[in-house]
Biopython code that builds the backbone (N, CA, C, O; Angstrom):
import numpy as np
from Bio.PDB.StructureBuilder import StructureBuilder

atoms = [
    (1, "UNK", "N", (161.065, 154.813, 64.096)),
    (1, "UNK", "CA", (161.251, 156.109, 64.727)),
    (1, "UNK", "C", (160.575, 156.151, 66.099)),
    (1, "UNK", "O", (161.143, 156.627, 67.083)),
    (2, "UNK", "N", (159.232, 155.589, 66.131)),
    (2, "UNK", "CA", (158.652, 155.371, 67.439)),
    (2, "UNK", "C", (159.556, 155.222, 68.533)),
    (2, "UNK", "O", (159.593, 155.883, 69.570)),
    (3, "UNK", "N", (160.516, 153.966, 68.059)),
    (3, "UNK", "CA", (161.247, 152.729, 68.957)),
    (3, "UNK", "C", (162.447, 153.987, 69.939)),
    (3, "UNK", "O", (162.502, 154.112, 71.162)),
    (4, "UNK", "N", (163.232, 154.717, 68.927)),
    (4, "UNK", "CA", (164.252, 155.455, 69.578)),
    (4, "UNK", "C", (163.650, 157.244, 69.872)),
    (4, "UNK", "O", (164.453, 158.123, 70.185)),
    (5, "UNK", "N", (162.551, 157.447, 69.747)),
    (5, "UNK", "CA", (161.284, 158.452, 70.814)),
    (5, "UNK", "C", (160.916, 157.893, 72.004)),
    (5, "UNK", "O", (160.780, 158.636, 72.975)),
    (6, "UNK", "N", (160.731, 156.725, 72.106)),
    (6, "UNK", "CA", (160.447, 156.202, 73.451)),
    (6, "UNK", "C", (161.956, 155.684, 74.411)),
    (6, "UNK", "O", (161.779, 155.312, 75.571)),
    (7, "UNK", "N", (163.026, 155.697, 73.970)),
    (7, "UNK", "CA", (163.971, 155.438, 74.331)),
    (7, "UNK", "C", (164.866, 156.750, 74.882)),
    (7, "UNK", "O", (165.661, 156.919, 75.806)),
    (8, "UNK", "N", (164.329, 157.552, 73.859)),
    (8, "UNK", "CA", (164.900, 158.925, 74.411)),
    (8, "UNK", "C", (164.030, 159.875, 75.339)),
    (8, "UNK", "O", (164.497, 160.473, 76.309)),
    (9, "UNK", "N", (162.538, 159.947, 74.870)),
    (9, "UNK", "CA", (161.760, 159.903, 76.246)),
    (9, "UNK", "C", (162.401, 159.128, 77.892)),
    (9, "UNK", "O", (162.888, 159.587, 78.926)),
    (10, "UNK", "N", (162.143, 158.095, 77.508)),
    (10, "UNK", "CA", (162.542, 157.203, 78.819)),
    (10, "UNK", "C", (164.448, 158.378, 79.805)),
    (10, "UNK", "O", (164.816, 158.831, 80.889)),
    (11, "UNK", "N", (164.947, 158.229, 78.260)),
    (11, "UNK", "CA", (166.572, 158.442, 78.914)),
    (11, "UNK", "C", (166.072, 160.086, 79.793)),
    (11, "UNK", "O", (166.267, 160.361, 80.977)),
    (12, "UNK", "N", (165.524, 160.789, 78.925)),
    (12, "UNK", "CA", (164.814, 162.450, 79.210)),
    (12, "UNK", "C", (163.909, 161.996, 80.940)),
    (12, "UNK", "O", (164.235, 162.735, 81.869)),
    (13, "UNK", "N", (163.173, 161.195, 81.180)),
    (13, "UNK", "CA", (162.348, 161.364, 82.378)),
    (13, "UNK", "C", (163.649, 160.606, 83.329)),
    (13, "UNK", "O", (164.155, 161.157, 84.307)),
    (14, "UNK", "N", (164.041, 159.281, 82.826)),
    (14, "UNK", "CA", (165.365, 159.007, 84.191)),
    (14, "UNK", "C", (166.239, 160.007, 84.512)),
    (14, "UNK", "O", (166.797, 159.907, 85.605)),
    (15, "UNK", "N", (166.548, 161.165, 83.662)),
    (15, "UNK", "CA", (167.199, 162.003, 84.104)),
    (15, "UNK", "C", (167.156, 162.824, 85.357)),
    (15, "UNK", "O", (167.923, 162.862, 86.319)),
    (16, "UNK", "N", (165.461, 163.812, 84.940)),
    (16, "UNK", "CA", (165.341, 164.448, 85.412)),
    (16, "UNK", "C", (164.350, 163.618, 86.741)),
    (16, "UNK", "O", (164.305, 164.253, 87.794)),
    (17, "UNK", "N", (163.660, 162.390, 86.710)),
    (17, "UNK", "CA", (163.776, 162.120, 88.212)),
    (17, "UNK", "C", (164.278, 161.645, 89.199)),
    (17, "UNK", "O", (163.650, 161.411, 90.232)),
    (18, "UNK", "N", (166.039, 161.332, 88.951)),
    (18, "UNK", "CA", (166.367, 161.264, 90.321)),
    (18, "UNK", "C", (167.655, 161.487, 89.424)),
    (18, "UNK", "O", (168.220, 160.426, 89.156)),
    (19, "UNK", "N", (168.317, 162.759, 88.836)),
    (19, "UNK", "CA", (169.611, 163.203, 88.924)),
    (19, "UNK", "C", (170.916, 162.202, 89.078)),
    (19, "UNK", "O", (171.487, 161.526, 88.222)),
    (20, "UNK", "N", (171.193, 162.374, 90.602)),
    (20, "UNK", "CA", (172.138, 161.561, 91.283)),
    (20, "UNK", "C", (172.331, 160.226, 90.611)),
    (20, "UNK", "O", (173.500, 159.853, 90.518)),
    (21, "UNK", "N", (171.133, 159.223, 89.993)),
    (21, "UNK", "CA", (171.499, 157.848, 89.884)),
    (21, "UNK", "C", (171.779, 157.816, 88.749)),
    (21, "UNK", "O", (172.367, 156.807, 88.360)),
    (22, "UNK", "N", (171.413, 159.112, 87.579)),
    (22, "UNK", "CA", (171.158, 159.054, 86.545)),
    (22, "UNK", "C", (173.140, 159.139, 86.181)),
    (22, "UNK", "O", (173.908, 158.407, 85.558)),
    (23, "UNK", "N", (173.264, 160.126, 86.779)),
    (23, "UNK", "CA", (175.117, 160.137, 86.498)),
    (23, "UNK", "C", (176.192, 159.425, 86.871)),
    (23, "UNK", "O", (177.360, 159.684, 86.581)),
    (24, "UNK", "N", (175.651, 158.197, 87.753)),
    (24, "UNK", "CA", (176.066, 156.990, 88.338)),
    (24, "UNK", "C", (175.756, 155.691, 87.387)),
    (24, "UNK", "O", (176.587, 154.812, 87.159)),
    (25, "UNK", "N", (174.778, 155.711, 87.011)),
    (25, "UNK", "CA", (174.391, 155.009, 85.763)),
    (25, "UNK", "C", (175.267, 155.121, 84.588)),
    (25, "UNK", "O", (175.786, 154.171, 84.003)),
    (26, "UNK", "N", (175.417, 156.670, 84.222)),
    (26, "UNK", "CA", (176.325, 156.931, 82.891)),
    (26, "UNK", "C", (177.468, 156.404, 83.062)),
    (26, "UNK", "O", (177.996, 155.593, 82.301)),
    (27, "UNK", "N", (178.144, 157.056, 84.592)),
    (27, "UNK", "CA", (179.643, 157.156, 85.025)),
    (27, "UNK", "C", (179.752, 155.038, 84.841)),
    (27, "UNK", "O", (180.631, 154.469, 84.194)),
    (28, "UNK", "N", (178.957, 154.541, 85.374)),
    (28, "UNK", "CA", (179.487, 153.136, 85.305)),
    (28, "UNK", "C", (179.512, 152.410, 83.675)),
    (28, "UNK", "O", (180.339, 151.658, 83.159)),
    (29, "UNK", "N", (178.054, 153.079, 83.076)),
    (29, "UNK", "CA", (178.185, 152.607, 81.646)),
    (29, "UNK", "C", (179.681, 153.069, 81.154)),
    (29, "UNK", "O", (180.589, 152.245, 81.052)),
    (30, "UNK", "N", (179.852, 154.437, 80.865)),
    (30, "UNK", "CA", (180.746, 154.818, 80.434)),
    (30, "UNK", "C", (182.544, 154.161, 80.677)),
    (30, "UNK", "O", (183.415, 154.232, 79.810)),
    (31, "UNK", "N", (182.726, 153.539, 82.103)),
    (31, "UNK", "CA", (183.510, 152.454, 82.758)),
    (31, "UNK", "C", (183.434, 151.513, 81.684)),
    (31, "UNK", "O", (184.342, 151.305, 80.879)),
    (32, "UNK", "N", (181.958, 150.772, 81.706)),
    (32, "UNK", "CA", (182.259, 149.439, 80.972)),
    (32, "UNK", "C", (182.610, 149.923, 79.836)),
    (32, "UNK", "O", (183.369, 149.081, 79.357)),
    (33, "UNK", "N", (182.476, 151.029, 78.919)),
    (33, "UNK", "CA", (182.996, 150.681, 77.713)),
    (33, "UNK", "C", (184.474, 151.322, 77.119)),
    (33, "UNK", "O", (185.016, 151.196, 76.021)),
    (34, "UNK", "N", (184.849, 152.026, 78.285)),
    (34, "UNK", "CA", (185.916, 152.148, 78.468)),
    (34, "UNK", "C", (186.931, 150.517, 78.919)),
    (34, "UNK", "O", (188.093, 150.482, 78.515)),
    (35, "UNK", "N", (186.586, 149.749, 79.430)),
    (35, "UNK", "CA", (187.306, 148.587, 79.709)),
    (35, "UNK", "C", (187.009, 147.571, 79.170)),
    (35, "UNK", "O", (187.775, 146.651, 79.457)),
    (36, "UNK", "N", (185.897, 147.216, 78.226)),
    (36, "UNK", "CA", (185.820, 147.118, 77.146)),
    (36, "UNK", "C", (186.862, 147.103, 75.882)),
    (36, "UNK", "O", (187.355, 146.131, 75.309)),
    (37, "UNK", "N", (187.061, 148.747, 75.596)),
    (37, "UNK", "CA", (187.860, 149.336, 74.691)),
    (37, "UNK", "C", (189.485, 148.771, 75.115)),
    (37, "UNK", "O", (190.325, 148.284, 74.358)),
    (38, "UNK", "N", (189.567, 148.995, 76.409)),
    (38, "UNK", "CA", (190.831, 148.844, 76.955)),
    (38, "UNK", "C", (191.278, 146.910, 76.889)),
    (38, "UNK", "O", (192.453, 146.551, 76.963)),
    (39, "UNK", "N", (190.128, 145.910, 76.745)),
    (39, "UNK", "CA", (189.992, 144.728, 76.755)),
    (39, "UNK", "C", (190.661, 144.135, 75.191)),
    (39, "UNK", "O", (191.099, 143.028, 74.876)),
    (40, "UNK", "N", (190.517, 145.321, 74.476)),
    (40, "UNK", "CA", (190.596, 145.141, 72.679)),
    (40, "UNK", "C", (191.860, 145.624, 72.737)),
    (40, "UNK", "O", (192.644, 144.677, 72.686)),
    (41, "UNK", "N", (192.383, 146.609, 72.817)),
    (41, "UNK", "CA", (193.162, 147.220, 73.173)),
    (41, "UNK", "C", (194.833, 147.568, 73.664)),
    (41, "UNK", "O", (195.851, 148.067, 73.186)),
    (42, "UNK", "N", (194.374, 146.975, 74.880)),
    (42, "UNK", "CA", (195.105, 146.697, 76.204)),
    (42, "UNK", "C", (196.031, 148.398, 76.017)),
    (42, "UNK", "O", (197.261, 148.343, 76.018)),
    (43, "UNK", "N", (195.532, 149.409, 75.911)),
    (43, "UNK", "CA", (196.196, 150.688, 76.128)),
    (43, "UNK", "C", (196.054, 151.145, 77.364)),
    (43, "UNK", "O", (194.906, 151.134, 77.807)),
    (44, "UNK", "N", (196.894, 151.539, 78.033)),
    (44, "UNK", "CA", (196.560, 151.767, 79.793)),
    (44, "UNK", "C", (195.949, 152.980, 79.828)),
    (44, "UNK", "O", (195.614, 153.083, 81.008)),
    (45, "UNK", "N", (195.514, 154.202, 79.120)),
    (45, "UNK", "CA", (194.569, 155.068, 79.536)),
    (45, "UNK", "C", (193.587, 154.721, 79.766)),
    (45, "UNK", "O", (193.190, 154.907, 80.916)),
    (46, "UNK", "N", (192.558, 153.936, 78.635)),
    (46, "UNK", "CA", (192.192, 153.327, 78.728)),
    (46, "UNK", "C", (191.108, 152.598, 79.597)),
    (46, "UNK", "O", (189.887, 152.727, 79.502)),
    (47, "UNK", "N", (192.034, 151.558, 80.734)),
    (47, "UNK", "CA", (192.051, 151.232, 81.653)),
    (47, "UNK", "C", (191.914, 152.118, 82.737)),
    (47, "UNK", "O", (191.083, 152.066, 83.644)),
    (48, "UNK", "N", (193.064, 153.164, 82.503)),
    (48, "UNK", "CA", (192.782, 154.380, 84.033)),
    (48, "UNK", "C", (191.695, 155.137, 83.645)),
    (48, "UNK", "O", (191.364, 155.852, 84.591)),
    (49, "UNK", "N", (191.082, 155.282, 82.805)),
    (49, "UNK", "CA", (189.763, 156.192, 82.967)),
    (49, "UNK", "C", (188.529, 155.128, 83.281)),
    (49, "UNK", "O", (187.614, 155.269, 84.092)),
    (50, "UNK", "N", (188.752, 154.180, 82.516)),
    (50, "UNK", "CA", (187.611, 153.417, 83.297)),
    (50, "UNK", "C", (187.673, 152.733, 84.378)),
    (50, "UNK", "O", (186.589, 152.434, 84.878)),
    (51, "UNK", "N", (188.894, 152.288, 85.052)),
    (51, "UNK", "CA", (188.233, 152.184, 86.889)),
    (51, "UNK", "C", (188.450, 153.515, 87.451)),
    (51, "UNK", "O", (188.506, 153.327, 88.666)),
    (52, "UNK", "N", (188.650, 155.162, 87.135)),
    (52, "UNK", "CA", (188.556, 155.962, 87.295)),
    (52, "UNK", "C", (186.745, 156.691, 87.223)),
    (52, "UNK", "O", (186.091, 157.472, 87.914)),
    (53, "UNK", "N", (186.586, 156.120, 86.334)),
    (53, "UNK", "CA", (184.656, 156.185, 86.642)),
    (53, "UNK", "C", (184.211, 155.275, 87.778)),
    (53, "UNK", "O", (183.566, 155.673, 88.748)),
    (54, "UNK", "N", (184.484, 154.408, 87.641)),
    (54, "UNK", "CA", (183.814, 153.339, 88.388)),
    (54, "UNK", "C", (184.125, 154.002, 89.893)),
    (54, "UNK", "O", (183.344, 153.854, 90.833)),
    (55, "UNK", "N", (185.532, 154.847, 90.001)),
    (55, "UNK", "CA", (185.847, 155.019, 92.165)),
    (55, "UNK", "C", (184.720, 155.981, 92.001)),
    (55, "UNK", "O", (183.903, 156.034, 92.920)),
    (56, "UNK", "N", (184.533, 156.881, 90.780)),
    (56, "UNK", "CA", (183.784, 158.040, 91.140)),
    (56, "UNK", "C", (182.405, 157.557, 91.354)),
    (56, "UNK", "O", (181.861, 157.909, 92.401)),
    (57, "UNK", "N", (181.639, 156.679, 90.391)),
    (57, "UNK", "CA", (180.412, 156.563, 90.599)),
    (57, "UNK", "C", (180.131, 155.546, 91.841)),
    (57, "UNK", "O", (178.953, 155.308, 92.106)),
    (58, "UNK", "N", (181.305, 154.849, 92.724)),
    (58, "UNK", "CA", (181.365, 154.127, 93.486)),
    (58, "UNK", "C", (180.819, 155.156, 95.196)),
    (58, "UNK", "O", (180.042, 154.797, 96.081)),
    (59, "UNK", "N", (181.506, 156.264, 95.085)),
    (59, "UNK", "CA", (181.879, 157.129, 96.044)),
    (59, "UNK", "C", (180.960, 158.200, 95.913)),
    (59, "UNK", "O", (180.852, 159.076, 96.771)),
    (60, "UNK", "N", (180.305, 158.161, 94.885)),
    (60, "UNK", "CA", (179.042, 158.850, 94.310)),
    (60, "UNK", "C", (177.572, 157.875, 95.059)),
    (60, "UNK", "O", (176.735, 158.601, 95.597)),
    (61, "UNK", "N", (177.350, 156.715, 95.084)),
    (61, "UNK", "CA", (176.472, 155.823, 95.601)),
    (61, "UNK", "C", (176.578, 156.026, 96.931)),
    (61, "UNK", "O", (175.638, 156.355, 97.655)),
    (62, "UNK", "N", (177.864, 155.812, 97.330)),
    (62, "UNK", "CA", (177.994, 156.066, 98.780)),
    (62, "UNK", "C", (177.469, 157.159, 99.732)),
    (62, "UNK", "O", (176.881, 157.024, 100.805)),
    (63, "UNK", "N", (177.854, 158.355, 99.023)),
    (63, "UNK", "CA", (178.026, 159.337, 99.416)),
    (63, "UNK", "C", (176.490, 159.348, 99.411)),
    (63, "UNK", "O", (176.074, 159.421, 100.567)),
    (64, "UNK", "N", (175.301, 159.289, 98.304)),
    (64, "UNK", "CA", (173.756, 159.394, 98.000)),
    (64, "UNK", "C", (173.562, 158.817, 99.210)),
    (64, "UNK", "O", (173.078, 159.615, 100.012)),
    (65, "UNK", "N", (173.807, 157.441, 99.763)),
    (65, "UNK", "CA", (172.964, 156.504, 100.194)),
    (65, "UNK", "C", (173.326, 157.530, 102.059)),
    (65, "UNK", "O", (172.486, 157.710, 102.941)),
    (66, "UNK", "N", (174.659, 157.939, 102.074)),
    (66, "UNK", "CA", (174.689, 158.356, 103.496)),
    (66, "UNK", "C", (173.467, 159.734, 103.569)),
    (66, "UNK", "O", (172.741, 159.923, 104.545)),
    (67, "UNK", "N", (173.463, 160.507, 102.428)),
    (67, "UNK", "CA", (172.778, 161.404, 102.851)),
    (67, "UNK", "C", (171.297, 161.115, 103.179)),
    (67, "UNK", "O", (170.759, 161.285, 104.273)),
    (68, "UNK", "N", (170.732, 160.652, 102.051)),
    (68, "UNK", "CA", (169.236, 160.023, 101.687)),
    (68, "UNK", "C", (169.143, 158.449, 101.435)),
    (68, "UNK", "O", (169.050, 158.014, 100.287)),
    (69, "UNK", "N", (169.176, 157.448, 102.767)),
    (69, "UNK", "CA", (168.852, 156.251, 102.571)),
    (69, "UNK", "C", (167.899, 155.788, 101.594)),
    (69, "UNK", "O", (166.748, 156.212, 101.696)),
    (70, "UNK", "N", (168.136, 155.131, 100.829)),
    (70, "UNK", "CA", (167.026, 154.368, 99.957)),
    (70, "UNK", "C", (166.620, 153.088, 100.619)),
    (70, "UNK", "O", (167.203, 152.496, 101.528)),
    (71, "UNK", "N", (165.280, 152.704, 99.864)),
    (71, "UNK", "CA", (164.857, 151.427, 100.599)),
    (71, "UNK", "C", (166.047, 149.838, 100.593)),
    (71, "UNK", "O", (166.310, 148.998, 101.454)),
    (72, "UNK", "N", (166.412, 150.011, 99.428)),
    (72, "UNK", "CA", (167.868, 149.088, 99.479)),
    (72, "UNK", "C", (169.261, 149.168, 99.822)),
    (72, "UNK", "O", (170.299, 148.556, 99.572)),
    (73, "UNK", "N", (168.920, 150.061, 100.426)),
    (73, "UNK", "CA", (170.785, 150.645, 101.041)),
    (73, "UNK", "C", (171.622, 149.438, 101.039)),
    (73, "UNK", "O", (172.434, 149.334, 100.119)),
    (74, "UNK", "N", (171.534, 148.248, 102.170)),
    (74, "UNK", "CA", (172.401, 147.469, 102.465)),
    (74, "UNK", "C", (173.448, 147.161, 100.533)),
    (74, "UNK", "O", (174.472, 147.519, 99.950)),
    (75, "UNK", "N", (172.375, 146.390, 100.361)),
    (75, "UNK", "CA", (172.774, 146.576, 98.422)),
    (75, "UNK", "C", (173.331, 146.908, 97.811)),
    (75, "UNK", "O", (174.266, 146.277, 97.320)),
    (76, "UNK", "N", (172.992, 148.186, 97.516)),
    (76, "UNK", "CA", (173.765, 149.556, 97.362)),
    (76, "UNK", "C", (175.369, 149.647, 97.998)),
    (76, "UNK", "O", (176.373, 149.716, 97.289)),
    (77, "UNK", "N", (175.365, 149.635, 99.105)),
    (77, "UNK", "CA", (177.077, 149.996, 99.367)),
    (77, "UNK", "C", (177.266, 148.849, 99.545)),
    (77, "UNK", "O", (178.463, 148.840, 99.831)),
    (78, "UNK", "N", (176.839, 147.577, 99.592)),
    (78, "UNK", "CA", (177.654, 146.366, 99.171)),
    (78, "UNK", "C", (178.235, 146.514, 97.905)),
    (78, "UNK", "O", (179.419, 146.239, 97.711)),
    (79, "UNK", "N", (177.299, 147.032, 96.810)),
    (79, "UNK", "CA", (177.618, 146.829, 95.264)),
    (79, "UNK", "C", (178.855, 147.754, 95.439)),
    (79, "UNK", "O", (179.880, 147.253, 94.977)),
    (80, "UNK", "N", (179.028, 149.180, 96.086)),
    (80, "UNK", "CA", (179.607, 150.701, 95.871)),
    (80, "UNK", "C", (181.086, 149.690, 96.244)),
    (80, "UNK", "O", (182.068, 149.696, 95.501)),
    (81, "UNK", "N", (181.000, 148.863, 97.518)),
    (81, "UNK", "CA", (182.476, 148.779, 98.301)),
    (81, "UNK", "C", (183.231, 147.538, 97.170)),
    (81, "UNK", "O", (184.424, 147.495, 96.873)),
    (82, "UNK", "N", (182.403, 146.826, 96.802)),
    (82, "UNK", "CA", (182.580, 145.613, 95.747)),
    (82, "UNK", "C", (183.154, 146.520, 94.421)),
    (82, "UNK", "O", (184.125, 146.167, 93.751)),
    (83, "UNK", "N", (182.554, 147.457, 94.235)),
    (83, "UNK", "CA", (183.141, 148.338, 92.735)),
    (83, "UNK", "C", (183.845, 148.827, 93.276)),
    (83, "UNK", "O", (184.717, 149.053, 92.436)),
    (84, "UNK", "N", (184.340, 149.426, 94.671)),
    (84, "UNK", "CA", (185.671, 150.112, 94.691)),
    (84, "UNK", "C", (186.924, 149.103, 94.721)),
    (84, "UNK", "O", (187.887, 149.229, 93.965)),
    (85, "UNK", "N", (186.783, 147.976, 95.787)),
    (85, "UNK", "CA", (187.631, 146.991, 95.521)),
    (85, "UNK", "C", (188.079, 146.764, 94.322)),
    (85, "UNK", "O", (189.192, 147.093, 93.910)),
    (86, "UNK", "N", (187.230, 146.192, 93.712)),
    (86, "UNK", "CA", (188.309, 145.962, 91.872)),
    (86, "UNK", "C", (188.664, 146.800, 91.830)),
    (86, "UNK", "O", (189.877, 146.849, 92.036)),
    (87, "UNK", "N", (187.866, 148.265, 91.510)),
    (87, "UNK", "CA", (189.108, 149.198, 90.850)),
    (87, "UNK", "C", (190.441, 149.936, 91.659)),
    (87, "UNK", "O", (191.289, 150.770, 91.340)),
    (88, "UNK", "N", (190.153, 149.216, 92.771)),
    (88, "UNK", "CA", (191.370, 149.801, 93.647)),
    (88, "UNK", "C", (192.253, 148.673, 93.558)),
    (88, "UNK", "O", (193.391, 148.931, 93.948)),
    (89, "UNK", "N", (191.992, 147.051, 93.008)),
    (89, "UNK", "CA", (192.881, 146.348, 92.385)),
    (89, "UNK", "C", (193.313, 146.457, 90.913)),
    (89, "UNK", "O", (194.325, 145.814, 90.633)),
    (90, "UNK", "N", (192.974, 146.865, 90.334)),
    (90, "UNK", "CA", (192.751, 147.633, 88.889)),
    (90, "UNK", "C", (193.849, 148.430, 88.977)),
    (90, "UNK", "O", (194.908, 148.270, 88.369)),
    (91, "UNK", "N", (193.489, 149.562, 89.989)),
    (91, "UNK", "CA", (194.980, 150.305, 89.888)),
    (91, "UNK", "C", (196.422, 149.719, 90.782)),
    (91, "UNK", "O", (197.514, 150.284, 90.834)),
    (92, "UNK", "N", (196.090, 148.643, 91.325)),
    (92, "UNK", "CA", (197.690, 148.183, 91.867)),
    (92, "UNK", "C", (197.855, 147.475, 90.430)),
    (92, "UNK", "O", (199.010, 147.159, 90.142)),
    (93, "UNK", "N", (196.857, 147.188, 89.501)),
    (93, "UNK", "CA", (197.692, 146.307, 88.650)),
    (93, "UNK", "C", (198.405, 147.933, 87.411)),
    (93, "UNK", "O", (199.322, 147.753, 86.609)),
    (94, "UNK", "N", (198.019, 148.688, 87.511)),
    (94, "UNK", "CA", (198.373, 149.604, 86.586)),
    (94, "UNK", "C", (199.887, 150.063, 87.068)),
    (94, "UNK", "O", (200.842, 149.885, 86.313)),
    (95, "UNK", "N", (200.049, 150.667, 88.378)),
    (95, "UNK", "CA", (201.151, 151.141, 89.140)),
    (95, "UNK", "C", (202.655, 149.993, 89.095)),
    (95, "UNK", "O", (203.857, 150.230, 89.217)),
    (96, "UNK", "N", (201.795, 148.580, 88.838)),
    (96, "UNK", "CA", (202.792, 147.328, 88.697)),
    (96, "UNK", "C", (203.865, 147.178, 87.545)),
    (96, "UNK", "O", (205.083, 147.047, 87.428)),
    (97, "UNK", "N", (202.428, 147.295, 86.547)),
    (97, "UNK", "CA", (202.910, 147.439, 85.357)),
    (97, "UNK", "C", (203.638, 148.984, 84.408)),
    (97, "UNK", "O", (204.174, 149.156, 83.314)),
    (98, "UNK", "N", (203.328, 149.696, 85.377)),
    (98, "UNK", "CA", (204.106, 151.224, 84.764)),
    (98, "UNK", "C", (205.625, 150.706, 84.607)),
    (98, "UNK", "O", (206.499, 151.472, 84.201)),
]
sb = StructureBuilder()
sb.init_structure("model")
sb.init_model(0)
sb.init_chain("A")
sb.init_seg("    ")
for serial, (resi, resn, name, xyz) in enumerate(atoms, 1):
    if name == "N":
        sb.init_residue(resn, " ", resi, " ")
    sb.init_atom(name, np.array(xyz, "f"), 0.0, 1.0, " ", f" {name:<3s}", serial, name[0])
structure = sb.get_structure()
């Protein structure tokens, strides 16, 4: 019981100190296991909701890093433009296959 109090502590303080990364964090977890699911699967919703997280939490990083630089910016929208790429190949492969 300790083990998942300190885990939910932890999830409770990343929340509330820095918001913004905390729903960028989810939005991408929530991606992987959406494409994941979609990997087992192969159902195209699926697929469109999870590189559908990924533009958001992509454009979500972006958008953080223009307002309030962090000490790793460069990083950061390398990783943001690198996650939009796939999923903006992600969806030419969806539009292909419709």
């Amino acid at each position: 019981m300790r083990f998942w109090r300190f885990w939910f502590n932890s999830f409770i303080l990343s929340s509330q100190y820095n918001p913004p990364r905390f729903v960028e964090m989810l939005m991408v977890l929530l991606a992987i296991v959406m494409l994941i699911v979609w990997n087992f699967t192969l159902e195209t919703p699926y697929m469109i909701l999870g590189w559908s997280f990924v533009i958001g939490a992509s454009i979500s990083i972006l958008v953080r890093e223009a307002i309030a630089p962090s000490p790793d910016i460069r990083f950061n929208q390398l990783a943001a433009f690198f996650f939009l790429s796939i999923s903006l190949y992600g969806f030419v492969y969806v539009f292909q296959t419709l």
